[in-house]
Structure formats: structure tokens, C-alpha cells
C-alpha positions in Angstrom: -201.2 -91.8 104.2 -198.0 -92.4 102.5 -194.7 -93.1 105.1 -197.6 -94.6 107.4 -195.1 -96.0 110.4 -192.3 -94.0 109.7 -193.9 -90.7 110.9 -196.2 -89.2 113.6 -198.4 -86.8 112.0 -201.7 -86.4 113.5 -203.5 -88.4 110.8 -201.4 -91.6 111.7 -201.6 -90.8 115.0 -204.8 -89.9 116.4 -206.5 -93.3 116.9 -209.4 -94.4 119.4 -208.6 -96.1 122.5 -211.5 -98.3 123.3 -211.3 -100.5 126.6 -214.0 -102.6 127.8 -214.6 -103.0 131.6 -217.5 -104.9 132.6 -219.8 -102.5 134.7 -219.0 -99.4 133.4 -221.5 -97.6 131.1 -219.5 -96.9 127.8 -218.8 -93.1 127.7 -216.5 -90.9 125.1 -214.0 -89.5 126.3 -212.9 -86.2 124.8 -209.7 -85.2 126.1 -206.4 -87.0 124.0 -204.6 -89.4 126.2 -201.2 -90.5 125.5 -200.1 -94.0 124.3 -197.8 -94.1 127.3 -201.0 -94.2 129.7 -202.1 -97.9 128.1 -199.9 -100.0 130.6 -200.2 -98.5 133.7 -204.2 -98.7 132.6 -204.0 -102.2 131.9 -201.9 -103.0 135.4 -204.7 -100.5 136.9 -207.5 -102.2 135.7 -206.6 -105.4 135.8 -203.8 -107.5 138.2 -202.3 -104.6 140.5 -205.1 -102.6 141.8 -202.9 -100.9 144.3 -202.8 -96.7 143.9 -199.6 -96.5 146.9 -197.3 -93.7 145.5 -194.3 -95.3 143.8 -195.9 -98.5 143.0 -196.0 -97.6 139.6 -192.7 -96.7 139.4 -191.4 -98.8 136.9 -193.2 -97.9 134.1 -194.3 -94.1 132.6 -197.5 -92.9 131.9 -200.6 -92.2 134.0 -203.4 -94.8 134.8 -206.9 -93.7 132.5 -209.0 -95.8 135.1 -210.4 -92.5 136.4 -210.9 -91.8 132.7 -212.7 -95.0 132.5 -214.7 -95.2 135.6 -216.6 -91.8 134.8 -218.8 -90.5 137.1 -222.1 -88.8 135.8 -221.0 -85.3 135.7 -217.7 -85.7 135.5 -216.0 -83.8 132.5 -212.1 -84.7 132.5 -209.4 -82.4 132.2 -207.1 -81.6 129.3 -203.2 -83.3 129.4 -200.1 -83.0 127.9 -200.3 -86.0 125.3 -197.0 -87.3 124.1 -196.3 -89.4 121.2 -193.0 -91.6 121.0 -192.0 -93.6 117.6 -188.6 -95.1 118.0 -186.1 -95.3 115.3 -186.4 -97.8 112.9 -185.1 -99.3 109.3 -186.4 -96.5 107.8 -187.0 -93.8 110.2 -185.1 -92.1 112.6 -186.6 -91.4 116.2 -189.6 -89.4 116.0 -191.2 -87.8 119.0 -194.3 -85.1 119.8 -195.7 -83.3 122.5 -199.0 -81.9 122.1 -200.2 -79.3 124.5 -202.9 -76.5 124.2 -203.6 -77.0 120.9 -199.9 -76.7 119.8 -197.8 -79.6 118.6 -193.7 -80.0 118.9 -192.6 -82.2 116.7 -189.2 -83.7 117.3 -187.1 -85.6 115.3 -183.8 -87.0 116.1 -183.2 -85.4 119.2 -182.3 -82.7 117.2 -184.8 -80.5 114.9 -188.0 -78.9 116.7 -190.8 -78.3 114.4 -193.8 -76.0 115.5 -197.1 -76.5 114.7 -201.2 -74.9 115.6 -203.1 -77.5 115.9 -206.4 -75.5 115.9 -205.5 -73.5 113.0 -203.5 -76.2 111.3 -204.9 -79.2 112.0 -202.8 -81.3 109.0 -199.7 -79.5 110.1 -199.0 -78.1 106.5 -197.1 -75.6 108.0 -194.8 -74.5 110.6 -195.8 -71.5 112.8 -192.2 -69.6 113.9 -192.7 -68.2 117.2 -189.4 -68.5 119.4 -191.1 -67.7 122.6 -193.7 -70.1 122.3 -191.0 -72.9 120.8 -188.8 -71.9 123.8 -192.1 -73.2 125.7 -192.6 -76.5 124.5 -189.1 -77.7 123.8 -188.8 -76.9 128.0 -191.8 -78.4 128.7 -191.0 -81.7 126.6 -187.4 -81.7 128.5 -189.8 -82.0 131.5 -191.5 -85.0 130.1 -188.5 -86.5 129.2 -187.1 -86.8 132.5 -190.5 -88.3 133.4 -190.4 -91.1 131.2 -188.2 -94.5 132.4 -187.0 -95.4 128.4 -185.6 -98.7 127.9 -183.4 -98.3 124.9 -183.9 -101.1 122.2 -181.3 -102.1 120.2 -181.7 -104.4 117.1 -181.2 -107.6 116.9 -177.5 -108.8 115.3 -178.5 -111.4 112.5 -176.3 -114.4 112.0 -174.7 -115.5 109.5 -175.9 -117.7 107.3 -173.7 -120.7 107.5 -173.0 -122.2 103.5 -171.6 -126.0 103.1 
């Protein structure tokens, strides 16, 4: 897709997520997960195996090792899935929340796009239902007050020094 890194459409963002844990039968999991959940995953899984409330507390996102350690039987549940792209050269900040089949998609802070996911899967167009809008912008606030951002700023270049 053309402006591939620059935006967050669902085509450019809907990816597998494959982890590899020795032990575990491989299983597919249906439910979208957030890219926010891969680090406290990876801490989960791998050095910090500790669950104690707050030890995770300084990073966002929810572990997937439940995700990943299946039981037979087990069918997980749907979440709020979030997608972050932060400004760039040629993009502004670019954010989403995806929830019930309904995407918000937020750019700059500022402008609040609307889209059915089910009936609109390449988001060609916006739906315009206020109440539902009203909905998700409140429950992306939420999220937002979740996450622990770390703002990045770019880098100064220097200047070229000339003899």
C-alpha cells in the first residue's frame, strides 16, 4: 500500500504475532492483540516471571502468556486493541483504537475518524454516528491514561564542520 509507515490503516496494520515457547503446542489465536502487549510478553515469558500487582508498572500493555500457554478448551476473550504510530518526518502522530468491530482513528490529537470494521473492513468510509463517536473517543481517553508514554524527541544533527 502506498504511505506504508506513515499511516495505520488495517491493511498496514493487521500483522501476525508469532512467538515460539518451547513446550507449548502451537495454537492460533483469534482474538487481535495490541502491539503494546509484546514487552510485558517478552518480560513474562522470559527474565521476570513474577505476576505481583504493580511489578509491571513501568511499562503498558498486558502480558499474552495466558494467550500463549492455551489450555485445551480455552477460547480467549475479545480486547480493546490499540494501535500507536508516533509522529515522524512525514507523518504526524497517528493513533487507533479498535473495539467491537468499530475503529477510531486519531490523528494529531485532534481529528476523530469513525469507522465499521465489519461492514467496512478497508475503511473507505466514515460512518457518522455521534453517540457511538462519543463512545470511543471516551473510551480511548481511558486508554490513554493507561499507557506510561515516553515522549521521543529527534535527534539535533550537528553541523557539519567545513575547513
Amino acid at each position: 500500500m502506498i504511505r506504508h509507515g506513515v499511516e495505520i490503516w488495517e491493511e498496514l496494520v493487521r500483522v501476525p504475532l508469532l512467538f515460539f515457547v518451547p513446550g507449548i503446542a502451537p495454537h492460533h489465536v483469534l482474538p487481535a492483540r495490541s502491539c503494546v502487549d509484546v514487552v510485558p510478553t517478552i518480560l513474562d515469558l522470559s527474565i521476570c516471571r513474577s505476576r505481583d500487582a504493580g511489578f509491571f508498572d513501568f511499562v503498558s500493555g498486558q502480558s499474552l502468556a495466558d494467550d500463549i500457554a492455551l489450555p485445551r478448551g480455552y477460547e480467549p476473550t475479545e480486547r480493546d486493541v490499540l494501535v500507536d504510530m508516533p509522529p515522524g518526518p512525514n507523518n504526524d502522530e497517528r493513533r487507533a483504537l479498535i473495539r467491537g468491530g468499530m475503529k477510531l482513528y486519531v490523528s494529531g490529537a485532534v481529528r476523530y475518524t469513525l469507522f465499521d470494521l465489519e461492514h467496512d473492513p478497508g475503511e473507505k468510509n466514515a460512518i457518522d454516528d455521534k453517540a457511538r463517536l462519543a463512545e470511543m473517543k471516551a473510551r480511548y481517553q481511558w486508554h490513554r491514561t493507561l499507557l506510561r508514554e515516553v515522549p521521543v524527541k529527534p535527534v539535533a544533527k550537528e553541523p557539519v564542520a567545513t575547513p
